[in-house]
Each structure stands twice: as C-alpha cells, then as structure tokens.
C-alpha positions in Angstrom: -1.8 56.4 31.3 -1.7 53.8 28.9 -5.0 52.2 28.2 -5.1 47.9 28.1 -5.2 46.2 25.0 -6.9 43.4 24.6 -5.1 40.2 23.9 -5.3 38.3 20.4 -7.1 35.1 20.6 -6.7 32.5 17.8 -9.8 30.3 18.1 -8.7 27.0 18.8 -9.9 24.0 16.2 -10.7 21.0 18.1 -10.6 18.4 15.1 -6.9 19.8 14.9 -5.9 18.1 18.3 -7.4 15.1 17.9 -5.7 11.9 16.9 -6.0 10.0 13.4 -8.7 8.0 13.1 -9.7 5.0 10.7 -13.7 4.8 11.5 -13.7 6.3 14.7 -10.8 4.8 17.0 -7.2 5.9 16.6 -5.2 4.7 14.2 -3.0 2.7 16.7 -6.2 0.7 18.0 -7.2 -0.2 14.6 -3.5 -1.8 14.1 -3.5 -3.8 17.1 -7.1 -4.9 16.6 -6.0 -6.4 12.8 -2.5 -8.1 14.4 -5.0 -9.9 17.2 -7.4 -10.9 14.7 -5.1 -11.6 12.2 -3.6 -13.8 14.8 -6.3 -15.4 16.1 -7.4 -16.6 12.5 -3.7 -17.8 11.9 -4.4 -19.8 15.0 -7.9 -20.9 14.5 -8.0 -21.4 10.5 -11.8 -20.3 10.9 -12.7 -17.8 8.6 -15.1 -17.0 11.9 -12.4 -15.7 13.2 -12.6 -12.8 11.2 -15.4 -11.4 12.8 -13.9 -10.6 16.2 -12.9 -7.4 14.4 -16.4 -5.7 15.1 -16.4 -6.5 18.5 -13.0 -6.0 19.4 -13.2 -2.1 17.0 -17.2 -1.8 18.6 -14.7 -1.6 22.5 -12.4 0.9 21.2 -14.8 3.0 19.8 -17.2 3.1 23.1 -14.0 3.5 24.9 -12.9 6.3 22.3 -16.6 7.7 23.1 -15.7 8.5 27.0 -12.5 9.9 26.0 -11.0 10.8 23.1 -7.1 10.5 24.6 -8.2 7.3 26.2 -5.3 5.4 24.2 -2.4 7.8 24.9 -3.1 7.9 28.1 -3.4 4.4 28.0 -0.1 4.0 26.7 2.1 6.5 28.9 0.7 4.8 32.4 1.5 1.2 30.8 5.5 2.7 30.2 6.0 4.6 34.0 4.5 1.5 35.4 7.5 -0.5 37.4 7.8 -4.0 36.0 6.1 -6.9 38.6 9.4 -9.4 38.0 9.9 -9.0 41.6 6.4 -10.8 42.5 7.2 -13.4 39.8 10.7 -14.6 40.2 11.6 -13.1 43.5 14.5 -10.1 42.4 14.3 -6.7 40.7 15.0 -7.3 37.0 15.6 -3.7 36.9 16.9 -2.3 39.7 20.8 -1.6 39.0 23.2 -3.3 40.5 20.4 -5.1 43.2 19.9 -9.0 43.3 17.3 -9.3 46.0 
C-alpha cells in the first residue's frame, strides 16, 4: 500500500491580497474623495472647502476598518442593481423591446 503524502501548502501573504492604498483607504476612494472636494471648492471658492477632505477620507478609512473589501463590494452591488427609471418616469428604460 501506498502511504499518503502530505500536500504542499504555500503560506498565503495577506498584504498580497489586499487593495492599493494611499493612507489607509483604497486607491479608488482617495480619487473620488479629491473630485468631490475638488468640486465642492470649484463651487464654493472657500479655501474651507478644502478641509472636507479629512472628514470625507476619516469615513473611508473607518469604513475600510470593518472591511477591508468594503469598496469592491460596494461597487459590484451598485452595477447588478436594476435601474429605478421605472418608479421615476413610469417605463423600463432597459427592458428590450418593453414600453410599459
């Protein structure tokens, strides 16, 4: 009889799967929260404005804190979810070939 071998485990590196971070939120986050300041001080001309960074980056990171996948996951359920055109104009702005 053939005696069992054991199998080869290759220890897995956790910092490996994680995403790209710029100071502790993924690198996506930290985009979108310089376009909304950004915009926000366009909008306001207060150099104020500017400051809604740490607050806005202070969310992510707590967020980022409970789960580190928090933002892809994020992401996928905002693209399977159906659009809600039929509650706002009354017809399916994506249903094929379906007017009502």
């Amino acid at each position: 009889m053939r005696e069992e071998q054991a199998p080869d485990i290759t220890p897995l590196v956790k910092a490996l799967t994680r995403a790209p971070t710029l100071f502790g939120v993924p690198y996506m986050y930290a985009m979108f929260n310089m376009v909304v300041t950004a915009v926000i001080f366009l909008a306001t001309k207060g150099l104020l404005a500017l400051f809604l960074i740490v607050p806005i980056h202070m969310f992510g990171y707590f967020l980022t804190l409970r789960d580190e996948q928090i933002f892809s996951v994020l992401r996928i359920r905002g693209a399977k979810t159906p659009p809600q055109s039929k509650s706002v104009w009354g017809v399916k702005s994506y249903a094929a070939g379906e007017t009502r």
